[in-house]
Every structure is written in structure tokens, then in C-alpha cells.
C-alpha positions in Angstrom: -3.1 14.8 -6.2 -1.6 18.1 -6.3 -0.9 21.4 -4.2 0.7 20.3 -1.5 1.2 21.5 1.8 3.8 20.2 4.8 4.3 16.6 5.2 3.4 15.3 8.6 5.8 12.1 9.3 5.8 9.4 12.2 7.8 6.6 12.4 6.1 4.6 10.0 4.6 6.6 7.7 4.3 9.9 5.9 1.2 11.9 5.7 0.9 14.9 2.9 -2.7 17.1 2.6 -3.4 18.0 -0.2 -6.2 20.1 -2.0 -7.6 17.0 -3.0 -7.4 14.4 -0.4 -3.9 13.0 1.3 -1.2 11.3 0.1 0.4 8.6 2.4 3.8 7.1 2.1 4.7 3.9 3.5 8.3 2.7 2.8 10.0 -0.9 3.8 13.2 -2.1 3.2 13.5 -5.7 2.1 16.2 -8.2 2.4 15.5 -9.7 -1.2 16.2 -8.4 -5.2 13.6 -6.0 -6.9 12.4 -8.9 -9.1 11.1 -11.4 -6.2 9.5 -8.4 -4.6 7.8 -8.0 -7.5 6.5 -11.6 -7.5 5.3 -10.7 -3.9 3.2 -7.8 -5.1 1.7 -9.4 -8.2 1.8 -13.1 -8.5 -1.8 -14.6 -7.1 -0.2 -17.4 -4.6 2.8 -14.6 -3.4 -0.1 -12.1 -3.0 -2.6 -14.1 -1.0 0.2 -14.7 1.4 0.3 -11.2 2.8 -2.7 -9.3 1.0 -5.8 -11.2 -0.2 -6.9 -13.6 -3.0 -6.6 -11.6 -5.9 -4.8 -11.6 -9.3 -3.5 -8.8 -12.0 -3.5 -9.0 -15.6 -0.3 -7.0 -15.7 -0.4 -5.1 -18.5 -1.2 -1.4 -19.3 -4.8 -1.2 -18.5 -5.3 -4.6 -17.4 -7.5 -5.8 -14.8 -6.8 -5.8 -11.0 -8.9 -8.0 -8.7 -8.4 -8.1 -4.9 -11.2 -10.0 -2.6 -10.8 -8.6 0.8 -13.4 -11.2 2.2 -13.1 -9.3 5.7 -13.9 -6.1 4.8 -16.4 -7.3 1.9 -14.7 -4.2 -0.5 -12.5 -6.2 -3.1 -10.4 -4.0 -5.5 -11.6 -4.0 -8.7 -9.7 -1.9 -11.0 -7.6 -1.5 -13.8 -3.5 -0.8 -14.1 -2.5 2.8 -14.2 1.3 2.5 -14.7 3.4 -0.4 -14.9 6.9 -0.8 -15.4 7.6 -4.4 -14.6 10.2 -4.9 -11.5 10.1 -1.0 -10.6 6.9 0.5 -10.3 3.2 -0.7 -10.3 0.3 2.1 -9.9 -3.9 0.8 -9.5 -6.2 2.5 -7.7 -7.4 0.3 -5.0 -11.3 1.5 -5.1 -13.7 -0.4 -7.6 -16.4 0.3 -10.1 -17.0 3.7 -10.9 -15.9 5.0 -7.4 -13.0 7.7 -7.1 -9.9 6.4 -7.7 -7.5 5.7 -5.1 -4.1 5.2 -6.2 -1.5 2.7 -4.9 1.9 3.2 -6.1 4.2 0.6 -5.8 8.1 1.8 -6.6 11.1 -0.6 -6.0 14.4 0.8 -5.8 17.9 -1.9 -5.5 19.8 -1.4 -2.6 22.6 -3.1 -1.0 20.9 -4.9 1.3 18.4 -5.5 -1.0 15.1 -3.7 -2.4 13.6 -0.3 -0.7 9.7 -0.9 -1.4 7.8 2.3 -1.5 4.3 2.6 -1.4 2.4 6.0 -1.6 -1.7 5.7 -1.1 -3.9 8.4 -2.7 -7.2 8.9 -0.2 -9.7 11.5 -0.4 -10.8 13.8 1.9 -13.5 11.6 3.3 -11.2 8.9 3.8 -10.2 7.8 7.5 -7.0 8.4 7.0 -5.7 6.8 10.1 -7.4 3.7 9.6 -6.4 3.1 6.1 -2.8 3.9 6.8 -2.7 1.3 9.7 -4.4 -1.2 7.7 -1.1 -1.1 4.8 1.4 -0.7 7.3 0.4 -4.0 8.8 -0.3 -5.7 5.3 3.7 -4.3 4.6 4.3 -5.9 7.7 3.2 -9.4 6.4 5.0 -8.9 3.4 7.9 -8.5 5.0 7.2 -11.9 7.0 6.1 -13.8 4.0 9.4 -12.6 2.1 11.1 -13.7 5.2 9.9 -17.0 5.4 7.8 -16.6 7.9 3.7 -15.5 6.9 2.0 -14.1 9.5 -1.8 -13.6 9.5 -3.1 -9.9 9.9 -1.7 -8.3 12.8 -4.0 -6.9 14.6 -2.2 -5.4 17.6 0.0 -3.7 15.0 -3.0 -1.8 13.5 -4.4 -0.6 16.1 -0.7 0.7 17.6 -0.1 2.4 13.9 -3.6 3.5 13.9 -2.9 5.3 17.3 0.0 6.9 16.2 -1.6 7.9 12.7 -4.3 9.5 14.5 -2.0 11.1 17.4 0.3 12.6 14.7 -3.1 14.2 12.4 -4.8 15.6 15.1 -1.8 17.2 16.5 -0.7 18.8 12.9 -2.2 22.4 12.3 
């Protein structure tokens, strides 16, 4: 995505329009090392745990399968960028539609690991909605990491998706 324009930002996330879509950014900071975040984010028993069944061939170009069996819309796609235990990109569309980039970056910190997470939608996209439905799948990862799963929280979606929406509507 490219040309941007000013960056709208709530509490939990923030939103950038751009000629060709918007670009989202989600960030979490997590009380564990850069290395078992990464397990979260791409081993098949961590991921199921916060996300959905699903497993990655993690190398370049490997294969990506998520079932959402809610939705019905799994992710099937391939690896964009991958730097093991720093920075994971796929698109989380499948087929031949439009690609929709996830970017996962992990960064060390004191406390622990800052998780950032920047979505790619298109202009068509409900924004809103697909923002509220990471920030409460980050919200399960940062139970499961924890200790503590939670299953998808649904109150917290539709709070975020308020907000989301709130926040849109009111930028020019």
C-alpha cells in the first residue's frame, strides 16, 4: 500500500487510508521472549489456541492454511516475508483473491516482546469489522500466552468495533 494520508488512531488501533485500501496497526505488548511468541503465531497447537486450526510451512513462499470454521473463509495463502523470530508477512485472503497482508513484527523489550501487527484491507473492506475481529484474536493471544485461553470475546468485538467505526466516521 502506498500514498498515504493522516493516520487516524484510538486506543487500540491505528487506521491509515491509503490510495489503495487502509492499513491498520494493531500493537500488544507481551510478557514473554520474541522466540515463544513466535511459537504462538506459527506453531499449529499454539495457533489454534487463540486463532484457528491452521498450520504454515514456514519458509519463503510456503503455504499458509488457516480454517476459520465460523466464518467459513479459511486463509489460504502463501508466505510473503519471513524472518524467523522477528517478522512474518501472508496475506490473509485465499485463492486468487487480492491479497491482504498481515505483517507480524516482534521487537525485545524489557518486559518482554512488543508484537506488532499491521493488516492491509482494501477499499471494500469493512474496516471496522475486520479490525475488531484482530484486536480480540490479539486479545486471546495474550490470554493463551498468559496461561489462561480464552474463547473469542465477543463483547470485546463489538466494543472495538464501536470505537473503530466511531473513530472512521468522525475522520474527514
Amino acid at each position: 500500500m502506498s500514498d498515504s494520508s493522516a493516520v487516524i488512531r484510538t486506543e487500540r488501533a491505528a487506521f491509515e487510508q491509503q490510495t489503495d485500501g487502509w492499513k491498520v496497526m494493531l500493537e500488544r505488548e507481551l510478557a514473554t521472549v520474541p522466540a515463544q511468541v513466535w511459537t504462538w503465531l506459527t506453531d499449529p497447537d499454539h495457533l489454534r489456541q487463540w486463532l484457528a486450526p491452521g498450520e504454515m510451512d514456514l519458509s519463503p513462499g510456503g503455504r499458509v492454511r488457516i480454517e476459520f470454521e465460523m466464518s467459513g473463509e479459511p486463509i489460504d495463502s502463501h508466505i510473503i516475508e519471513l524472518e524467523p523470530e522477528r517478522h512474518l508477512t501472508y496475506s490473509w485472503s485465499n485463492g486468487d483473491a487480492p491479497r491482504r497482508p498481515l505483517r507480524w513484527d516482534l521487537a525485545p523489550t524489557n518486559s518482554g516482546t512488543r508484537l506488532t501487527l499491521t493488516i492491509g484491507l482494501l477499499p471494500e473492506d469493512q474496516i471496522a469489522i475486520s479490525a475488531a475481529g484482530w484486536d480480540a484474536h490479539l486479545q486471546m493471544l495474550e490470554a493463551a500466552v498468559a496461561g489462561v485461553p480464552l474463547s473469542f470475546p465477543v463483547a470485546r468485538f463489538k466494543e472495538s468495533r464501536s470505537r473503530f467505526e466511531e473513530a472512521l466516521s468522525a475522520s474527514p
